[in-house]
TORVO-629640 format. One record per atom (N, C-alpha, C, O): x, y, z; atom name; residue in one letter; residue number from 1. Coordinates in Angstrom, 3 decimals. Layout:
// residues N
<rec u="X" v="Y" w="Z" name="CA" resn="a" resi="NUM"/>
...
//
This chain:
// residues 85
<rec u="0.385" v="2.376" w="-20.580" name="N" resn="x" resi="1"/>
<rec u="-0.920" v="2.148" w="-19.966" name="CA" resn="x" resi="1"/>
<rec u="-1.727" v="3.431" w="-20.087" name="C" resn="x" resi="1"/>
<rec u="-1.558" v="4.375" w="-19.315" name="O" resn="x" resi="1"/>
<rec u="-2.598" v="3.437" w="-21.066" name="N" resn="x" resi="2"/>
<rec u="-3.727" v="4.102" w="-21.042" name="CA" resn="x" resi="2"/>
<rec u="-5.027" v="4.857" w="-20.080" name="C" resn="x" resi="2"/>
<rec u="-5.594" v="5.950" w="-20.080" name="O" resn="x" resi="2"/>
<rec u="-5.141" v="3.105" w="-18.996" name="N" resn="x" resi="3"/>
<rec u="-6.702" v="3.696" w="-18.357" name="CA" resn="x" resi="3"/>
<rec u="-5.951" v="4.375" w="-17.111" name="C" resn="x" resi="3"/>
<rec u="-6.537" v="3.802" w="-16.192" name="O" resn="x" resi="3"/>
<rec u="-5.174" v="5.094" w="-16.595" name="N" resn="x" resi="4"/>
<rec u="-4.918" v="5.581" w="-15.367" name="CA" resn="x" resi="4"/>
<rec u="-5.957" v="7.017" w="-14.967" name="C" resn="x" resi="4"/>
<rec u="-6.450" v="8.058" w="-15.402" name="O" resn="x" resi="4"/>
<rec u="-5.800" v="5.989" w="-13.628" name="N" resn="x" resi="5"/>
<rec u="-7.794" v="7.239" w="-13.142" name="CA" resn="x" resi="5"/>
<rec u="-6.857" v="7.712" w="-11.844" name="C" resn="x" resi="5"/>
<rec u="-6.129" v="6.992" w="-11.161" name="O" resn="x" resi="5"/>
<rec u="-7.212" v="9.809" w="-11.654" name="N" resn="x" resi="6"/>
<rec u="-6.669" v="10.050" w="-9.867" name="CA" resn="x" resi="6"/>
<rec u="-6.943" v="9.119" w="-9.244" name="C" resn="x" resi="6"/>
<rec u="-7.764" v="8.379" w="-9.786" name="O" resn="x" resi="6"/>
<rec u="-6.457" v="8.719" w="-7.937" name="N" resn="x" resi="7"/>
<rec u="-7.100" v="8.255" w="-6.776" name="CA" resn="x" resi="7"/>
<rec u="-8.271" v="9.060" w="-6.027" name="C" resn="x" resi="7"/>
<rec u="-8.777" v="8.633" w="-4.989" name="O" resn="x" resi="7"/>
<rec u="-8.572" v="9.995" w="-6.505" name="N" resn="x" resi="8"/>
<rec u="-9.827" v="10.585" w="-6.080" name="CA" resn="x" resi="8"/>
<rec u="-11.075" v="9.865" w="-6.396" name="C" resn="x" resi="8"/>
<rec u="-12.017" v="9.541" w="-5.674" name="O" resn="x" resi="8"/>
<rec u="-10.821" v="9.674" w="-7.803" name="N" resn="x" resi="9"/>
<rec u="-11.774" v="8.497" w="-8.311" name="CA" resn="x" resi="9"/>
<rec u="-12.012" v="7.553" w="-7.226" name="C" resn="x" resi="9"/>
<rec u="-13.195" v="7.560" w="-6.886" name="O" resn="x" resi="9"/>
<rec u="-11.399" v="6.874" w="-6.677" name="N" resn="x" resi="10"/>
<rec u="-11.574" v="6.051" w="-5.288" name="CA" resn="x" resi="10"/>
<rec u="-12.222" v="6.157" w="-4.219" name="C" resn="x" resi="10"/>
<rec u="-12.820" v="5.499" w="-3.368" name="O" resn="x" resi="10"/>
<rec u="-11.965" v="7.059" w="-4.475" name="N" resn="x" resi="11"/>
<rec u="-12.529" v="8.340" w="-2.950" name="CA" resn="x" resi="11"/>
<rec u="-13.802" v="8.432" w="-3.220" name="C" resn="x" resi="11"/>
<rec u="-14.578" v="8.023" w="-2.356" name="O" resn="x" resi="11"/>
<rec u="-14.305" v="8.945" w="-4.378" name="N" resn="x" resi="12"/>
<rec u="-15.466" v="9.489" w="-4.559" name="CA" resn="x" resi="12"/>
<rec u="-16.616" v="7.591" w="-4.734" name="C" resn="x" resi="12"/>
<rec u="-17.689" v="7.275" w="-4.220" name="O" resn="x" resi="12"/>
<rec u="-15.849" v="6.959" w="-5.500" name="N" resn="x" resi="13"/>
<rec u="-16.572" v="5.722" w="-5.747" name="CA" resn="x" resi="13"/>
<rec u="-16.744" v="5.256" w="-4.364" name="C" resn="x" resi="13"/>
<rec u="-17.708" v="4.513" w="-4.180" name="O" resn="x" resi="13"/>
<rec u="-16.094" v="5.507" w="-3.479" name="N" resn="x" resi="14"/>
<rec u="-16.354" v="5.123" w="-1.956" name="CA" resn="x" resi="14"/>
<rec u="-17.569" v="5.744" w="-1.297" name="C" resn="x" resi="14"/>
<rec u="-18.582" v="5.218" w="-0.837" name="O" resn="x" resi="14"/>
<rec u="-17.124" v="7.214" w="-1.392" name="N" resn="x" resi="15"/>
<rec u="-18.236" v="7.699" w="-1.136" name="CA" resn="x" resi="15"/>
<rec u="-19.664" v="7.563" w="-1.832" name="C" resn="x" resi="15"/>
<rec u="-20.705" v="7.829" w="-1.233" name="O" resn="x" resi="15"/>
<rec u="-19.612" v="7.102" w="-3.219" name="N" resn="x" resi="16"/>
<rec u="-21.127" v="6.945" w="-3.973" name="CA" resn="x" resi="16"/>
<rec u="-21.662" v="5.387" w="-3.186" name="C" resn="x" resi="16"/>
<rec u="-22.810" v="5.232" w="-2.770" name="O" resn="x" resi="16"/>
<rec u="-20.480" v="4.235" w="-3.092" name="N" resn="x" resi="17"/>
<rec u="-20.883" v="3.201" w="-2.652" name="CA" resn="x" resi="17"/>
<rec u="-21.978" v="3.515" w="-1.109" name="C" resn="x" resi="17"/>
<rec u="-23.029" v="2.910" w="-0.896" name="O" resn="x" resi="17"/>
<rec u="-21.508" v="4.365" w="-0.393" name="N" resn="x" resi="18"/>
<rec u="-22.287" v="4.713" w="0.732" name="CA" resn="x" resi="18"/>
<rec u="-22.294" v="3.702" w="1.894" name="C" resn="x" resi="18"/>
<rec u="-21.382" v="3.394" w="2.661" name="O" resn="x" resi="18"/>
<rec u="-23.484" v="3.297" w="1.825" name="N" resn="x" resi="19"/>
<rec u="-24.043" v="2.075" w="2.555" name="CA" resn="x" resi="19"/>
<rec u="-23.671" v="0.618" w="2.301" name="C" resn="x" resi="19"/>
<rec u="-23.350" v="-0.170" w="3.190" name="O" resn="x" resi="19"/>
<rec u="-23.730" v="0.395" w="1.265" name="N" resn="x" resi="20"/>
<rec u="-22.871" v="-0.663" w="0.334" name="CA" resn="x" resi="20"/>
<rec u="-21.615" v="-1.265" w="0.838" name="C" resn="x" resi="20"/>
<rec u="-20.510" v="-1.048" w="0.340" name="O" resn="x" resi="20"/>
<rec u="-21.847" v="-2.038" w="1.858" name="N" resn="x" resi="21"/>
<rec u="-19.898" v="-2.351" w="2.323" name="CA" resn="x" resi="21"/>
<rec u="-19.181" v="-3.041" w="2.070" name="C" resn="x" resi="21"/>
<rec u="-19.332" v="-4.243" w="1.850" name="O" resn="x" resi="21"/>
<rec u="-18.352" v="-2.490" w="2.050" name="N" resn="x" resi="22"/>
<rec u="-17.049" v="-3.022" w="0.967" name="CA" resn="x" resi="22"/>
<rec u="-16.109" v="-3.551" w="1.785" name="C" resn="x" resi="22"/>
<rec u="-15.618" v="-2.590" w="2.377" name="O" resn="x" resi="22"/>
<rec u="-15.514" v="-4.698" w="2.196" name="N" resn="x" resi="23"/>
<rec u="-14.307" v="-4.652" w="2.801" name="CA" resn="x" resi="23"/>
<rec u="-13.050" v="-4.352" w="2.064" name="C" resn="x" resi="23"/>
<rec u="-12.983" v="-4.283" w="0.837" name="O" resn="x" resi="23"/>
<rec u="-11.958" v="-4.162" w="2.971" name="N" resn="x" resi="24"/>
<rec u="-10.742" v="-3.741" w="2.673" name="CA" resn="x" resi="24"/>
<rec u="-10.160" v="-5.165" w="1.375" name="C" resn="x" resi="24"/>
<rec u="-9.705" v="-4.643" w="0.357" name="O" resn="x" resi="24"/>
<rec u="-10.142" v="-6.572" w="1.341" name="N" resn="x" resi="25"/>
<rec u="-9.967" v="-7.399" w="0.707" name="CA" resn="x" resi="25"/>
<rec u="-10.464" v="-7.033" w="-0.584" name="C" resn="x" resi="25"/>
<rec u="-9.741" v="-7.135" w="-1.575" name="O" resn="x" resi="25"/>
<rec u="-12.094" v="-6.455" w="-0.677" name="N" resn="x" resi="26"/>
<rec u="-12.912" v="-6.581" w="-1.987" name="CA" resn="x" resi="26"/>
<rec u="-12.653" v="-5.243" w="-2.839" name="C" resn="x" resi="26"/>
<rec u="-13.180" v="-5.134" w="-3.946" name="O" resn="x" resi="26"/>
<rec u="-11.647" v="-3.987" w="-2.193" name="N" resn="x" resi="27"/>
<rec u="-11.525" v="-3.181" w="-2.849" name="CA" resn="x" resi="27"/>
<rec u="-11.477" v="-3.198" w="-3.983" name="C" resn="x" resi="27"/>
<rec u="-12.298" v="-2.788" w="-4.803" name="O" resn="x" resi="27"/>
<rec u="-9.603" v="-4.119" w="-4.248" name="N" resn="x" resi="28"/>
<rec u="-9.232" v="-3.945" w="-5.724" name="CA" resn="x" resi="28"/>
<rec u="-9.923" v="-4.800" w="-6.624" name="C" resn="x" resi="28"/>
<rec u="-9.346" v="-5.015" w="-7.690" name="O" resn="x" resi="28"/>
<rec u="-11.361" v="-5.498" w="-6.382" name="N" resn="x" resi="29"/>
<rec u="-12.237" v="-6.077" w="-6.923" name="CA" resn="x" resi="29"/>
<rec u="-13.147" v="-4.884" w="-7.664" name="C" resn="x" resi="29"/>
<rec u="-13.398" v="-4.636" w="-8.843" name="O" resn="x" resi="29"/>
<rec u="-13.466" v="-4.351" w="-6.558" name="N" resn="x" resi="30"/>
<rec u="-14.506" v="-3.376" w="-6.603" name="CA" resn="x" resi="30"/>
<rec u="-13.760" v="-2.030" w="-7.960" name="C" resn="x" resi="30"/>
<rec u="-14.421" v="-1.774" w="-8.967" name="O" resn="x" resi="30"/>
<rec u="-12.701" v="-1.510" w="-7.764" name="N" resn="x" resi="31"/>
<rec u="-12.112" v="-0.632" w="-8.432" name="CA" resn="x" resi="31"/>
<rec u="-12.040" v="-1.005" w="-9.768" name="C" resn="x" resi="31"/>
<rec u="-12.306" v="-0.037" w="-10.481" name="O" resn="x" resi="31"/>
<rec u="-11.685" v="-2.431" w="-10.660" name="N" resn="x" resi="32"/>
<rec u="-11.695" v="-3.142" w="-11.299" name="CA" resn="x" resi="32"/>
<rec u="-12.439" v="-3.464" w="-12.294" name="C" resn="x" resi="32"/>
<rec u="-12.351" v="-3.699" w="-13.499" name="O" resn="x" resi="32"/>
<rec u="-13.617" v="-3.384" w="-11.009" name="N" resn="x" resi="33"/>
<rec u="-15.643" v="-3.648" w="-11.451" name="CA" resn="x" resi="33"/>
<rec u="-15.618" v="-2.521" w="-11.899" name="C" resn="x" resi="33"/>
<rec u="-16.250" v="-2.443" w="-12.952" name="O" resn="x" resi="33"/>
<rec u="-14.993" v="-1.236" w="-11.444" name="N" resn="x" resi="34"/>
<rec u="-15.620" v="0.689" w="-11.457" name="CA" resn="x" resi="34"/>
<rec u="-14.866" v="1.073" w="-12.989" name="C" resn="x" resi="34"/>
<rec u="-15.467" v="1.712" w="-13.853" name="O" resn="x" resi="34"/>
<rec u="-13.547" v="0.601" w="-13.146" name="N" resn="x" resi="35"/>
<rec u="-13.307" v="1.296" w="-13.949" name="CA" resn="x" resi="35"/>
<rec u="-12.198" v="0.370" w="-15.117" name="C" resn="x" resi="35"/>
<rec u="-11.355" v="0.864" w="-15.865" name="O" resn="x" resi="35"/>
<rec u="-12.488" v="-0.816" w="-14.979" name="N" resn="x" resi="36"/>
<rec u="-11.164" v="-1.492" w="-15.865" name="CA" resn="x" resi="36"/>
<rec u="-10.468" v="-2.366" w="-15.375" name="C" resn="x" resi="36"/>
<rec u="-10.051" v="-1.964" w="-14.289" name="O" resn="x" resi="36"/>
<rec u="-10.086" v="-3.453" w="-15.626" name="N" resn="x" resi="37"/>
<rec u="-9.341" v="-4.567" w="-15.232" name="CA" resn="x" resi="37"/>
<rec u="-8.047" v="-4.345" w="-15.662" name="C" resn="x" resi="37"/>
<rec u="-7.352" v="-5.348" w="-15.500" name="O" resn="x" resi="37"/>
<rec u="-7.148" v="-2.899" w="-16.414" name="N" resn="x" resi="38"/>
<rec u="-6.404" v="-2.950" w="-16.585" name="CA" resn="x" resi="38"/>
<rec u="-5.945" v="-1.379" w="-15.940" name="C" resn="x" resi="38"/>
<rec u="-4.940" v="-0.821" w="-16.381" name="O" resn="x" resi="38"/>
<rec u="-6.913" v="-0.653" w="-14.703" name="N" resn="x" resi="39"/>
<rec u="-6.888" v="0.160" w="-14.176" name="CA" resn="x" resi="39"/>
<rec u="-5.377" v="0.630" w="-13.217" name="C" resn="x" resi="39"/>
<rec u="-5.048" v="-0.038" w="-12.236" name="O" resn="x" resi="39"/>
<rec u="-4.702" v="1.652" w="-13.601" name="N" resn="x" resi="40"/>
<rec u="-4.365" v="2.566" w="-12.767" name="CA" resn="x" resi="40"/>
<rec u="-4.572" v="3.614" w="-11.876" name="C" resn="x" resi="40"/>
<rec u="-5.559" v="4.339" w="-12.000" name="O" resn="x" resi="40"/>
<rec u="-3.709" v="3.784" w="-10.943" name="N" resn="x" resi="41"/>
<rec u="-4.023" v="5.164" w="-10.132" name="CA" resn="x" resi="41"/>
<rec u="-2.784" v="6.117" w="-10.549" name="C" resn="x" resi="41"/>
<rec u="-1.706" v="5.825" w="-11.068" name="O" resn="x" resi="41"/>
<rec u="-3.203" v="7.087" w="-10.228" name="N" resn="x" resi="42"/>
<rec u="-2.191" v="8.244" w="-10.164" name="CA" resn="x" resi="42"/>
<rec u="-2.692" v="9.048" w="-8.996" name="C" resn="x" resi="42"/>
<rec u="-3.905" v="9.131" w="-8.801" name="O" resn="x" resi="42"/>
<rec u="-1.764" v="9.687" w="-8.155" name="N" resn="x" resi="43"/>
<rec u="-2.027" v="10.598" w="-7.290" name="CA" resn="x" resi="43"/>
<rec u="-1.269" v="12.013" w="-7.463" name="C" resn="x" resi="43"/>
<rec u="-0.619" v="12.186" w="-8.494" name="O" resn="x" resi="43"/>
<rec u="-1.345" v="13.273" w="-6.252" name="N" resn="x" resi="44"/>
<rec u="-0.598" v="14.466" w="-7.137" name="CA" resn="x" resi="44"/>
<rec u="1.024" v="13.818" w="-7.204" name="C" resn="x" resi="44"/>
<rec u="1.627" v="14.890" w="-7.258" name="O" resn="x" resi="44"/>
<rec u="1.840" v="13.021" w="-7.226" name="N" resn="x" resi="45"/>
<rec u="3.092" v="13.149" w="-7.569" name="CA" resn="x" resi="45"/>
<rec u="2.712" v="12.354" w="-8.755" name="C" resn="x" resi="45"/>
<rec u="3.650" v="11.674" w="-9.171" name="O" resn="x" resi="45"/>
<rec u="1.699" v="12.249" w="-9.369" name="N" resn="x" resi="46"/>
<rec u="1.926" v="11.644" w="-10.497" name="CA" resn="x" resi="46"/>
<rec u="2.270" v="10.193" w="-11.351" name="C" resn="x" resi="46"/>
<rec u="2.206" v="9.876" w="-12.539" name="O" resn="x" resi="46"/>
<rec u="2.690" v="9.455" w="-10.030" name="N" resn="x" resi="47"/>
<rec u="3.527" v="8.028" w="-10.401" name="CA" resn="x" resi="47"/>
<rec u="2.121" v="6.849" w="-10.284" name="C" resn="x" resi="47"/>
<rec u="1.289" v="6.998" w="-9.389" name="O" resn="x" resi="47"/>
<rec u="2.041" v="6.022" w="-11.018" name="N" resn="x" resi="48"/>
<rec u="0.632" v="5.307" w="-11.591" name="CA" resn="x" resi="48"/>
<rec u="1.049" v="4.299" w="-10.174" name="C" resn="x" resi="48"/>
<rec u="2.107" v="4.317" w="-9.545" name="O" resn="x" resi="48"/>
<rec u="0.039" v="3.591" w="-9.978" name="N" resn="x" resi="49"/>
<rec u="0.253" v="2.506" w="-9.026" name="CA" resn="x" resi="49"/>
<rec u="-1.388" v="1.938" w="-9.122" name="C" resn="x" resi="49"/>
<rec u="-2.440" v="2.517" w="-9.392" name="O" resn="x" resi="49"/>
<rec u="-0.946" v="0.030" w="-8.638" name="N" resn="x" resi="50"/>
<rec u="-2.051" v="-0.607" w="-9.033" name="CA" resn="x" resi="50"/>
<rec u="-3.690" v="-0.598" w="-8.116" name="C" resn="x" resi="50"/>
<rec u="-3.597" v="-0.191" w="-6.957" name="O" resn="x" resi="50"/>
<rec u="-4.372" v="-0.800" w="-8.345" name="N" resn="x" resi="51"/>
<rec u="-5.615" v="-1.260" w="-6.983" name="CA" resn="x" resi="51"/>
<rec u="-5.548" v="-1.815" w="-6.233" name="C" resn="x" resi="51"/>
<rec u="-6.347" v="-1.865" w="-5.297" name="O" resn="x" resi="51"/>
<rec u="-4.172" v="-2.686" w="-6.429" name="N" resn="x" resi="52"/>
<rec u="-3.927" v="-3.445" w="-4.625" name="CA" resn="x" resi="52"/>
<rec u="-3.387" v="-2.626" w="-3.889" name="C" resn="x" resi="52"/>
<rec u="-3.470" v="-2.670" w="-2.662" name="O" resn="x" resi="52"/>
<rec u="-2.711" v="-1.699" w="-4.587" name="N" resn="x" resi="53"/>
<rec u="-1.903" v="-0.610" w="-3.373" name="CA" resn="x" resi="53"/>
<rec u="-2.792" v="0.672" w="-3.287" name="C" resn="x" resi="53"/>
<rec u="-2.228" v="1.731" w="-3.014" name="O" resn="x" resi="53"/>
<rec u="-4.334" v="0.652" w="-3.529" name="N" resn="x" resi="54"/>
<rec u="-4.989" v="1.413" w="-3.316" name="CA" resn="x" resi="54"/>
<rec u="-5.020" v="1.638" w="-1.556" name="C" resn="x" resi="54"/>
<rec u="-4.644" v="2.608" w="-0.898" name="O" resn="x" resi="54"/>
<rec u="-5.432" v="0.747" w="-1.253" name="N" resn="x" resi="55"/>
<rec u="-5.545" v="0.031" w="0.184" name="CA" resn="x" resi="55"/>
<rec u="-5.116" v="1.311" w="0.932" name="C" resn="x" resi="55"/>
<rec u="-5.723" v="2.220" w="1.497" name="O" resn="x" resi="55"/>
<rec u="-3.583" v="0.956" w="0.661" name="N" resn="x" resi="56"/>
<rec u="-2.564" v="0.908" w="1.691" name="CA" resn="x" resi="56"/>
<rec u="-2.178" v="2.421" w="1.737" name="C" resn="x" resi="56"/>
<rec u="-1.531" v="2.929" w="2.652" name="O" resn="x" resi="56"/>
<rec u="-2.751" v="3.219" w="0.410" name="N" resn="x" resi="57"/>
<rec u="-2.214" v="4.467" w="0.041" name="CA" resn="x" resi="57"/>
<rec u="-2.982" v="5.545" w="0.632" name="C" resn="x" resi="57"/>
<rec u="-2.535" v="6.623" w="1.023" name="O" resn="x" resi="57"/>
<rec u="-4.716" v="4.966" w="0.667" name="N" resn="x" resi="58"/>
<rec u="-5.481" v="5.893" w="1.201" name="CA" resn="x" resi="58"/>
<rec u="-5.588" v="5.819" w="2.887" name="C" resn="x" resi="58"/>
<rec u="-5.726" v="6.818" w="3.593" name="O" resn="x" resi="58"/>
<rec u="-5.491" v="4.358" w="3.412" name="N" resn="x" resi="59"/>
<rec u="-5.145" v="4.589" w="4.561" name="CA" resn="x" resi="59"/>
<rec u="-3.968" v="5.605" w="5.433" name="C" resn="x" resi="59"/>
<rec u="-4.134" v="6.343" w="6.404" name="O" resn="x" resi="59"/>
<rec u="-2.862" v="5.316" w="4.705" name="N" resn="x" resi="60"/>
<rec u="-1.422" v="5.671" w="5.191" name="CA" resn="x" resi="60"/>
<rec u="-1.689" v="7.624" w="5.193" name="C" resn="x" resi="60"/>
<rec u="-1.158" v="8.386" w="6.001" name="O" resn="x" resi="60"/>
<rec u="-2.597" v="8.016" w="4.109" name="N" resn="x" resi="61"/>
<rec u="-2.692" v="9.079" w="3.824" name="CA" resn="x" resi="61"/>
<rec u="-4.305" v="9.972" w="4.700" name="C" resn="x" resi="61"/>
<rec u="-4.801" v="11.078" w="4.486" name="O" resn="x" resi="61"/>
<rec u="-4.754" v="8.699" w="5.827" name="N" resn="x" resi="62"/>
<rec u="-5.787" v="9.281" w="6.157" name="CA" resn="x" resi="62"/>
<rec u="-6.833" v="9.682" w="5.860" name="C" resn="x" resi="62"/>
<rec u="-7.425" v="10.525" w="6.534" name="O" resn="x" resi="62"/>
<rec u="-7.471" v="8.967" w="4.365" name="N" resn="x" resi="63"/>
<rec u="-8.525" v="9.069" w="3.631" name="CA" resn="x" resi="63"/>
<rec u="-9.427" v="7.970" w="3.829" name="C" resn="x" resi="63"/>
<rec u="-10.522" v="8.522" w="3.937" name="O" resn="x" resi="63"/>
<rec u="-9.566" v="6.967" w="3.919" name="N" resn="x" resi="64"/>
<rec u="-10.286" v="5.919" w="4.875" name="CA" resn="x" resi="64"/>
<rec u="-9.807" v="5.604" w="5.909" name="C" resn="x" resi="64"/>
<rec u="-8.736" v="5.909" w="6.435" name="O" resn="x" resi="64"/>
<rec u="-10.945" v="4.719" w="6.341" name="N" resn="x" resi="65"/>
<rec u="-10.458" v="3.920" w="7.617" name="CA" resn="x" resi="65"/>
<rec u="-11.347" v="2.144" w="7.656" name="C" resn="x" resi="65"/>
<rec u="-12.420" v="1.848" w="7.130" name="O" resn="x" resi="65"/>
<rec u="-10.523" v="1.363" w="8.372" name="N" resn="x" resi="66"/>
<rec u="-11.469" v="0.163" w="8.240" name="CA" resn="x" resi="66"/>
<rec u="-11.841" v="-0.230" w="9.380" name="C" resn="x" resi="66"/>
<rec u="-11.201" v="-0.873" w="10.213" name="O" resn="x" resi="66"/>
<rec u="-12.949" v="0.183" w="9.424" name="N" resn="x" resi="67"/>
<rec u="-13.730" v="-0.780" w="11.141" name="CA" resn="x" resi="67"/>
<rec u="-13.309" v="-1.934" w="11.251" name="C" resn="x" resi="67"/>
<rec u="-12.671" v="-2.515" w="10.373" name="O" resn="x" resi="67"/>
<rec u="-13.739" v="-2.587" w="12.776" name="N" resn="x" resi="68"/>
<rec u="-13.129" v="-3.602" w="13.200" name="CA" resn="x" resi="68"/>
<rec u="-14.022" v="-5.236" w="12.672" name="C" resn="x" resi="68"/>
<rec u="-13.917" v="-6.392" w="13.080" name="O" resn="x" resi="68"/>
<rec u="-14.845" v="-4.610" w="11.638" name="N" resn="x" resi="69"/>
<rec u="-15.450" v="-5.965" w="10.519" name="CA" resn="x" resi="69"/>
<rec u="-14.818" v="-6.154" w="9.654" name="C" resn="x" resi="69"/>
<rec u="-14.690" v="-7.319" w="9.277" name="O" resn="x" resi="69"/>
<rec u="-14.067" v="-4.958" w="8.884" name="N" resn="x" resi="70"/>
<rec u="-13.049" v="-5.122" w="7.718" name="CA" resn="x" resi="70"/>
<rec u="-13.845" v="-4.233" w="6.602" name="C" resn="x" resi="70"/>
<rec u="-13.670" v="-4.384" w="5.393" name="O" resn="x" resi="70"/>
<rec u="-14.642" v="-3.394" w="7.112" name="N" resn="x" resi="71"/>
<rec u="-15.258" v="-2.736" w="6.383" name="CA" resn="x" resi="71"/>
<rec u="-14.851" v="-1.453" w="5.770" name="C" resn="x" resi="71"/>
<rec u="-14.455" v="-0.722" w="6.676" name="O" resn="x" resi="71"/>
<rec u="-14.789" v="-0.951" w="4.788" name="N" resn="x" resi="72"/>
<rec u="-14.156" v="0.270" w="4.547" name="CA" resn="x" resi="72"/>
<rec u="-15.068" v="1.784" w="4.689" name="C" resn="x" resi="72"/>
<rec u="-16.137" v="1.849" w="4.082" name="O" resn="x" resi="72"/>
<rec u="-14.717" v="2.669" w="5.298" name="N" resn="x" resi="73"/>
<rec u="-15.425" v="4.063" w="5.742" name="CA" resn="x" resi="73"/>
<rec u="-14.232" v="4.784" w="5.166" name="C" resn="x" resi="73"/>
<rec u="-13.053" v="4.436" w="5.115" name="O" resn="x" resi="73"/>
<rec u="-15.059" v="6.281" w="4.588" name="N" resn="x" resi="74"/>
<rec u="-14.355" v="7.559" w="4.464" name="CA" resn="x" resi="74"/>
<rec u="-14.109" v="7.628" w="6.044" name="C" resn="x" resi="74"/>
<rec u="-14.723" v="7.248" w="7.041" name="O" resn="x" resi="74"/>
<rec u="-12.883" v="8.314" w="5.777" name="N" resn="x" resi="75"/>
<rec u="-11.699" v="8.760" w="7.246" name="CA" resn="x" resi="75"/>
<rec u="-12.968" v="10.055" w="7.235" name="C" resn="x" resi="75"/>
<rec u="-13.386" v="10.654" w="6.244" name="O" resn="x" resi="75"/>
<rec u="-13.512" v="10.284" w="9.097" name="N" resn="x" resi="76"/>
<rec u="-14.221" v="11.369" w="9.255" name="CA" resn="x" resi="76"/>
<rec u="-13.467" v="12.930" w="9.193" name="C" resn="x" resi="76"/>
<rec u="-14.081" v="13.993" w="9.096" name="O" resn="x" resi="76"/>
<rec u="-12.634" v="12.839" w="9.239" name="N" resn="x" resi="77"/>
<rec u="-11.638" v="14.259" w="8.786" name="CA" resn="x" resi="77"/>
<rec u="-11.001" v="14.127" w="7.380" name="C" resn="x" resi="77"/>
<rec u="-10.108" v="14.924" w="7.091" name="O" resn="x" resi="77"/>
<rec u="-11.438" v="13.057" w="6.354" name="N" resn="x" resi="78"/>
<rec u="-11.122" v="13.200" w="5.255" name="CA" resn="x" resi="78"/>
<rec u="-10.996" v="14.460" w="4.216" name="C" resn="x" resi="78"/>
<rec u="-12.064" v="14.722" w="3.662" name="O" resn="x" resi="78"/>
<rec u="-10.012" v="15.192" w="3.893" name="N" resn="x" resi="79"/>
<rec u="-10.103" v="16.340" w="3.082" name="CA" resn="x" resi="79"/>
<rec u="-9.583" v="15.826" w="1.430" name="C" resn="x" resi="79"/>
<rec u="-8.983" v="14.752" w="1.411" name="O" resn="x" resi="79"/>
<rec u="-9.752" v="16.417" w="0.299" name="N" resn="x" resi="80"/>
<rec u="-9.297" v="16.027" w="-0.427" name="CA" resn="x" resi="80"/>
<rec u="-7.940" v="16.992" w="-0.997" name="C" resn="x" resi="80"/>
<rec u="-8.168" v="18.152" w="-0.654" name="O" resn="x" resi="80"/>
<rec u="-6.853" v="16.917" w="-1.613" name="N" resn="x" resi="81"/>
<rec u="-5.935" v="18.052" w="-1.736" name="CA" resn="x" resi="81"/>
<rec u="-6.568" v="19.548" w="-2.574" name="C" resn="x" resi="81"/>
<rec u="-7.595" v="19.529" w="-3.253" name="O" resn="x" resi="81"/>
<rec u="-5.764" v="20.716" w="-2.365" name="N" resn="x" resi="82"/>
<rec u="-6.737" v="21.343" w="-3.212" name="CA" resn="x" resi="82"/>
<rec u="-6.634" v="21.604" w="-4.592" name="C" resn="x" resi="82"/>
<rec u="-7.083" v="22.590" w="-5.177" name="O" resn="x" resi="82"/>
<rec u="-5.992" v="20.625" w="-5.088" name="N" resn="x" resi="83"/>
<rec u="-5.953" v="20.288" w="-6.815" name="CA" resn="x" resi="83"/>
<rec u="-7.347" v="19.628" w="-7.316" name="C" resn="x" resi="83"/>
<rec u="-7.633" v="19.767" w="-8.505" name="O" resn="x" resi="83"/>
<rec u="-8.156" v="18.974" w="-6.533" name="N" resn="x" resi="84"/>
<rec u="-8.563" v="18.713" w="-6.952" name="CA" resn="x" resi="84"/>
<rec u="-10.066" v="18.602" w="-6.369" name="C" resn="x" resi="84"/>
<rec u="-9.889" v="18.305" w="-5.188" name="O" resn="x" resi="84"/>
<rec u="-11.339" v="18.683" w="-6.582" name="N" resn="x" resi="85"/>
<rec u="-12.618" v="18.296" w="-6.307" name="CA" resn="x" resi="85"/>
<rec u="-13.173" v="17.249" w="-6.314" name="C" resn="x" resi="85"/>
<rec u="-14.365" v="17.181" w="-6.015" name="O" resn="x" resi="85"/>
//
């Protein structure tokens, strides 16, 4: 597999979306729409994983959060690691 994008990419497409709300369901739609229907992630350990387990990866890791509509927000203490910008 070729198209594998950081998960920062995520991050940041979140943040460009802005206002634009996305629920937690329409993510791996949305990621899909951003960059490839045959899209990967990679994070710093390196191991690829799909857009459905985007979800679950940035939550668990404290990088979003989903209001109680199902909406997706950058986590307000969101940092990114310092590998990367």
């Amino acid at each position: 597999m070729s198209n594998i994008i950081h998960i920062h990419q995520v991050i940041f497409l979140i943040e460009k979306l802005g206002d634009q709300k996305v629920k937690a369901d329409q993510l791996p739609s949305v990621i899909k729409g951003q960059f490839g229907e045959d899209v990967q992630h990679s994070a710093c350990s390196g191991i690829p994983f799909d857009p459905e387990e985007a979800l679950e990866f940035l939550l668990d890791r404290n990088k979003i959060i989903v209001d109680e509509e199902g909406f997706i927000h950058l986590h307000p203490t969101m940092k990114l690691c310092n590998s990367h910008a």
